[in-house]
C-alpha positions, -999 to +999 in steps of 0.1 A: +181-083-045+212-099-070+233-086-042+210-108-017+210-134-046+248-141-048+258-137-011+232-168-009+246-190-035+277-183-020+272-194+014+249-226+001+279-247+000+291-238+034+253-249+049+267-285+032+304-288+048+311-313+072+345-304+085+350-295+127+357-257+110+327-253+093+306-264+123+313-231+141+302-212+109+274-231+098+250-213+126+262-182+112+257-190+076+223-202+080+213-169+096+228-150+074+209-170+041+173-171+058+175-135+068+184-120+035+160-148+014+134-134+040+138-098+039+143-098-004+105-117+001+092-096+023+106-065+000+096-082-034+060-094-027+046-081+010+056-048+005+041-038-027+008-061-019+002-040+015+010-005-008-016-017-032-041-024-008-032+006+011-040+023-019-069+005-029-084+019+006-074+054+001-097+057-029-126+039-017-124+063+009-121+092-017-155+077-031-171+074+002-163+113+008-175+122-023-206+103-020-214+120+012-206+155-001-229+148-025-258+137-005-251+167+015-252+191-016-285+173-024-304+182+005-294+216+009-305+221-029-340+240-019-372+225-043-389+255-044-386+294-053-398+296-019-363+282-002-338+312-009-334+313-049-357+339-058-372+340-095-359+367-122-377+397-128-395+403-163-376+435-160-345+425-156-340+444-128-342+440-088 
């Protein structure tokens, strides 16, 4: 971005000339400073916002998975000796 930074303060003064040479340039010069002010904002500030919320979304869908395993485990949890766990022996043995 400093790279971005100076080759904009250094074409600034062309965008201001008024001689017949700097007409031909001056179309040049202004794309040349809007696209690099636009790309170092898009690469400063849109780009880390959409990773953050890109990220943000990843773990609410982690806790949304987790949830539903959950819920899962919870209803195949039998409520009575009856549903496959069977009770220990005084004995010890089976």
């Amino acid at each position: 971005t400093l790279t971005s930074i100076t080759t904009i303060v250094g074409l600034v003064p062309l965008l201001f000339e008024t001689s017949l040479q700097a007409q031909f340039l001056i179309p040049m010069a202004v794309t040349i400073v809007f696209g690099l002010a636009t790309a170092s904002v898009l690469v400063l500030f849109v780009v880390p916002a959409l990773l953050g919320m890109l990220e943000d979304t990843g773990m609410q869908k982690q806790k949304v998975s987790r949830w539903i395993k959950g819920a899962r485990q919870r209803e195949s949890r039998p409520d009575s000796p009856e549903g496959g766990i069977r009770p220990a022996s005084p004995e010890g043995g089976d």
